[in-house]
Biopython code that builds the backbone (N, CA, C, O; Angstrom):
import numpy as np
from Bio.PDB.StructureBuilder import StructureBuilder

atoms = [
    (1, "UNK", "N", (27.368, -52.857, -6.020)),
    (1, "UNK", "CA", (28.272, -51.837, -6.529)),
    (1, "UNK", "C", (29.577, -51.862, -5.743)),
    (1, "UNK", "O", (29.554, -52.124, -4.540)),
    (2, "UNK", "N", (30.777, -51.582, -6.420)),
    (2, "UNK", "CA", (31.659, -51.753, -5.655)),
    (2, "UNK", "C", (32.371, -50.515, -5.474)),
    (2, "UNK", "O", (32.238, -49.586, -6.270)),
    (3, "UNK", "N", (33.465, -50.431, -4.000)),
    (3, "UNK", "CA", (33.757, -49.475, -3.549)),
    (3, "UNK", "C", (34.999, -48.557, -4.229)),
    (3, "UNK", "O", (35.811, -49.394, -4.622)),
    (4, "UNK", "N", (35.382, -47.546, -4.464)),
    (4, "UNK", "CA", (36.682, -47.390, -5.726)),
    (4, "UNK", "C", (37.482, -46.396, -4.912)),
    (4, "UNK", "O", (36.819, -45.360, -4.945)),
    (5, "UNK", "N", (38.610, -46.190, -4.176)),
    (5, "UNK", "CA", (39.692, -45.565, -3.552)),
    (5, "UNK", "C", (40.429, -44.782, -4.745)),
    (5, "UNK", "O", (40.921, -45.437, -5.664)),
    (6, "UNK", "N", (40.498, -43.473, -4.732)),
    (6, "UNK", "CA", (40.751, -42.294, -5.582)),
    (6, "UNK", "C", (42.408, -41.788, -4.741)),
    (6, "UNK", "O", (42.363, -41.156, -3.685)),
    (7, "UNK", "N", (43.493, -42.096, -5.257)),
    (7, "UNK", "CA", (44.741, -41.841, -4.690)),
    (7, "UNK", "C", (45.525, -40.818, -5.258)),
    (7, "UNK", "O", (46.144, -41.254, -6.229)),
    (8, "UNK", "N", (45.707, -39.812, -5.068)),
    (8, "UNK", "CA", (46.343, -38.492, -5.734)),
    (8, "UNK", "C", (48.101, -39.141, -5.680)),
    (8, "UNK", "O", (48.574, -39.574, -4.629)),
    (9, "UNK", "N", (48.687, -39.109, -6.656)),
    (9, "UNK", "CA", (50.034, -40.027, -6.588)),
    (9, "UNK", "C", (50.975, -39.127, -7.547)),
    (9, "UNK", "O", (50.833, -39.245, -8.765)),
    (10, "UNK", "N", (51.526, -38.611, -7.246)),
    (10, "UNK", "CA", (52.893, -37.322, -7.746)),
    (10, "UNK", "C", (51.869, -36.371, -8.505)),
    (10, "UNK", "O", (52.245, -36.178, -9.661)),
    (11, "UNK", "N", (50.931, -35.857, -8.252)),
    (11, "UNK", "CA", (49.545, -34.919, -9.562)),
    (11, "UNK", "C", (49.102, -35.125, -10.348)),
    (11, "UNK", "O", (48.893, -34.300, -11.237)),
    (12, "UNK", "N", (48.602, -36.860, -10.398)),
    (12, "UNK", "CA", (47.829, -37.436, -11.054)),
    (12, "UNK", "C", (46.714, -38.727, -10.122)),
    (12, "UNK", "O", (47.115, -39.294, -9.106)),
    (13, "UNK", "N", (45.605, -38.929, -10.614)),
    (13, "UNK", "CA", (44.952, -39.723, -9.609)),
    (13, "UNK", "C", (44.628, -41.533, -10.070)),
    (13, "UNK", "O", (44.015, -41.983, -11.038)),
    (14, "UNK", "N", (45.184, -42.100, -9.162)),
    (14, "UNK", "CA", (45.201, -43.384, -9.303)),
    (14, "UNK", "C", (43.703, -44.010, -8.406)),
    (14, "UNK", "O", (43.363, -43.818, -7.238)),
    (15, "UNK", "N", (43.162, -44.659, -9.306)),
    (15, "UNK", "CA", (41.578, -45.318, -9.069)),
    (15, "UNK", "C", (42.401, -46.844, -8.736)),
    (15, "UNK", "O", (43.328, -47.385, -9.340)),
    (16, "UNK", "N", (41.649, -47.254, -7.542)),
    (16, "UNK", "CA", (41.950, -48.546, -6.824)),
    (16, "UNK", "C", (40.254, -49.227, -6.532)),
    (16, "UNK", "O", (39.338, -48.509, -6.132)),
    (17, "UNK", "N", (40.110, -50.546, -6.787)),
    (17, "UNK", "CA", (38.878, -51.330, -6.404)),
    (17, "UNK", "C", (38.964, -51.527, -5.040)),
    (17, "UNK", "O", (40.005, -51.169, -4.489)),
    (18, "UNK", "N", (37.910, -52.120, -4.258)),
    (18, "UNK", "CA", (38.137, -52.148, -2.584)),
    (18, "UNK", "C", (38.590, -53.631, -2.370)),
    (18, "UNK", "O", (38.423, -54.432, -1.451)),
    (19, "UNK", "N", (39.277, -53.686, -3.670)),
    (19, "UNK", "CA", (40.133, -55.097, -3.155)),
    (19, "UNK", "C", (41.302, -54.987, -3.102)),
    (19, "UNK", "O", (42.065, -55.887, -2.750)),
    (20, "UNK", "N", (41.782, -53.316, -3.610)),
    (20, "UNK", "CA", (42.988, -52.805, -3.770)),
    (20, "UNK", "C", (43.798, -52.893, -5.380)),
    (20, "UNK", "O", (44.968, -52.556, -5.563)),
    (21, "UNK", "N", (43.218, -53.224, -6.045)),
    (21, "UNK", "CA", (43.352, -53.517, -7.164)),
    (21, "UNK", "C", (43.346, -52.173, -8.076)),
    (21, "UNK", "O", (42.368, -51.428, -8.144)),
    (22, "UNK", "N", (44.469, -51.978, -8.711)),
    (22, "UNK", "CA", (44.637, -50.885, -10.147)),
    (22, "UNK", "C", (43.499, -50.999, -10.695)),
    (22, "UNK", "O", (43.053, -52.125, -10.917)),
    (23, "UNK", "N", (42.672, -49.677, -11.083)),
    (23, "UNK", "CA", (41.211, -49.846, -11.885)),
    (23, "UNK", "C", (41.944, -48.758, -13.307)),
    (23, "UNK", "O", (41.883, -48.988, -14.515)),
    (24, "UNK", "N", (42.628, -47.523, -12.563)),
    (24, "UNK", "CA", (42.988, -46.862, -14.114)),
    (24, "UNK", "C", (43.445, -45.462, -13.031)),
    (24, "UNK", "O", (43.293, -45.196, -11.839)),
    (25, "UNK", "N", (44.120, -44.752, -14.310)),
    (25, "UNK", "CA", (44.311, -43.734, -13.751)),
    (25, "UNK", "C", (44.135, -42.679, -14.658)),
    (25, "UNK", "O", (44.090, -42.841, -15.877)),
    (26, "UNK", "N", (43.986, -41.092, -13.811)),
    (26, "UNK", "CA", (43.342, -39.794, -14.594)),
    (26, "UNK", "C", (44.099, -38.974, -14.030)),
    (26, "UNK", "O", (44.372, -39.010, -12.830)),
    (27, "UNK", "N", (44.624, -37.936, -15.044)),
    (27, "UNK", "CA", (45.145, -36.709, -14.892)),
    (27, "UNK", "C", (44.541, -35.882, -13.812)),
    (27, "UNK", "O", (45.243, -35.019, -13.287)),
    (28, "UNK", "N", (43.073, -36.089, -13.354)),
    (28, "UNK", "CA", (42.866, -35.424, -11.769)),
    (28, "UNK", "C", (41.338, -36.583, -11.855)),
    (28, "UNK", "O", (40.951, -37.488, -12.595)),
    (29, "UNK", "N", (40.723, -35.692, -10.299)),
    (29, "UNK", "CA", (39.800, -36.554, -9.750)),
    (29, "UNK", "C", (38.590, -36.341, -10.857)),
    (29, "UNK", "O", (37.998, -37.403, -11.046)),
    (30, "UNK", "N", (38.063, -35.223, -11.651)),
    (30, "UNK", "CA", (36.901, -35.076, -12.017)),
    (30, "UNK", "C", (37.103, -36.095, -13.200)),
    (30, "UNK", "O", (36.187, -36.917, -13.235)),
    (31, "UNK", "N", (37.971, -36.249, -14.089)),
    (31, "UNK", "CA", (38.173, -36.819, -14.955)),
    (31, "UNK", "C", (38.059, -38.547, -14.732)),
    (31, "UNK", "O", (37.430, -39.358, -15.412)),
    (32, "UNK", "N", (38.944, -38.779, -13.474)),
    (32, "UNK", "CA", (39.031, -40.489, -13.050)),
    (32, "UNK", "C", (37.676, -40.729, -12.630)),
    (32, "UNK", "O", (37.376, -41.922, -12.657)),
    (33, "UNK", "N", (36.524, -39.730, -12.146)),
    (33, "UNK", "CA", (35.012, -39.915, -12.086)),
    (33, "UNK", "C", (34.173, -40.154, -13.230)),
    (33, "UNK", "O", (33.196, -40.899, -13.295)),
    (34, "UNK", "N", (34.700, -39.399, -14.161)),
    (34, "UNK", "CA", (33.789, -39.508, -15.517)),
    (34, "UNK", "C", (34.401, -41.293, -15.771)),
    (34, "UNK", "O", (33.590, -42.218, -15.708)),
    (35, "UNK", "N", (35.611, -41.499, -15.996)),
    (35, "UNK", "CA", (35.854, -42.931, -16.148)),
    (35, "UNK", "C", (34.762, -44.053, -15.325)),
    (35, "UNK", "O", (33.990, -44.966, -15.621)),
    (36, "UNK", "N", (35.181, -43.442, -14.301)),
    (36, "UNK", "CA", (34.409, -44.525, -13.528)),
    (36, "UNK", "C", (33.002, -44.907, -14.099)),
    (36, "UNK", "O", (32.523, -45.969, -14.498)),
    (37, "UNK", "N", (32.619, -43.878, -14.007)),
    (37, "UNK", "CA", (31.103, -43.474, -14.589)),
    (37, "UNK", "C", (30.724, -44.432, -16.095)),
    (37, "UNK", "O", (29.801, -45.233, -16.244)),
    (38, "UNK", "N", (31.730, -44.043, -17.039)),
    (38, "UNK", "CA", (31.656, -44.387, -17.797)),
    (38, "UNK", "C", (31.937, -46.311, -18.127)),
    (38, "UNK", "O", (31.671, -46.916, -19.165)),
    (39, "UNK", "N", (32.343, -46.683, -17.265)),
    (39, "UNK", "CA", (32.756, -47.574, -16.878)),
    (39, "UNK", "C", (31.576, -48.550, -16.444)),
    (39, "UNK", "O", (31.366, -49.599, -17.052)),
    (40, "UNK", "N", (30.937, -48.201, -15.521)),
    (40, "UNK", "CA", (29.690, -48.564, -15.013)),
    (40, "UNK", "C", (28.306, -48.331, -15.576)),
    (40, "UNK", "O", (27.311, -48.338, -14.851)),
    (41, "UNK", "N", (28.252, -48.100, -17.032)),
    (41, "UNK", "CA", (27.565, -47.964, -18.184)),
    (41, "UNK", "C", (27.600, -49.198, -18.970)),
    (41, "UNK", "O", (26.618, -49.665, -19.549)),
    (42, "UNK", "N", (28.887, -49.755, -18.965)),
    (42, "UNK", "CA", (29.204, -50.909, -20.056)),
    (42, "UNK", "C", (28.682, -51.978, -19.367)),
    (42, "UNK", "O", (28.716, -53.106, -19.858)),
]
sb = StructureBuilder()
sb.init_structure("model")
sb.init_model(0)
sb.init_chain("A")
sb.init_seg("    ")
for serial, (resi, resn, name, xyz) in enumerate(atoms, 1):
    if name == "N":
        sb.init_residue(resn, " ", resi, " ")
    sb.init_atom(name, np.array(xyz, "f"), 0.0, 1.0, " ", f" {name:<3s}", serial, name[0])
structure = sb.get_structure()
């Protein structure tokens, strides 16, 4: 499983891989979690 860095960036949250890599971004943290989540389903 890999590690995912959650970056709050002007009041929105930017999701980063632990390679530093853009994964997506969400209007806040609970939301960029459900992504993730959802993400790791497929």
């Amino acid at each position: 499983m890999r590690d995912y860095r959650l970056v709050n960036v002007r009041g929105h949250i930017e999701v980063y891989d632990d390679w530093g890599q853009f994964v997506l971004s969400a209007d806040n943290e609970g939301e960029a979690l459900c992504e993730l989540d959802d993400m790791m389903e497929d």
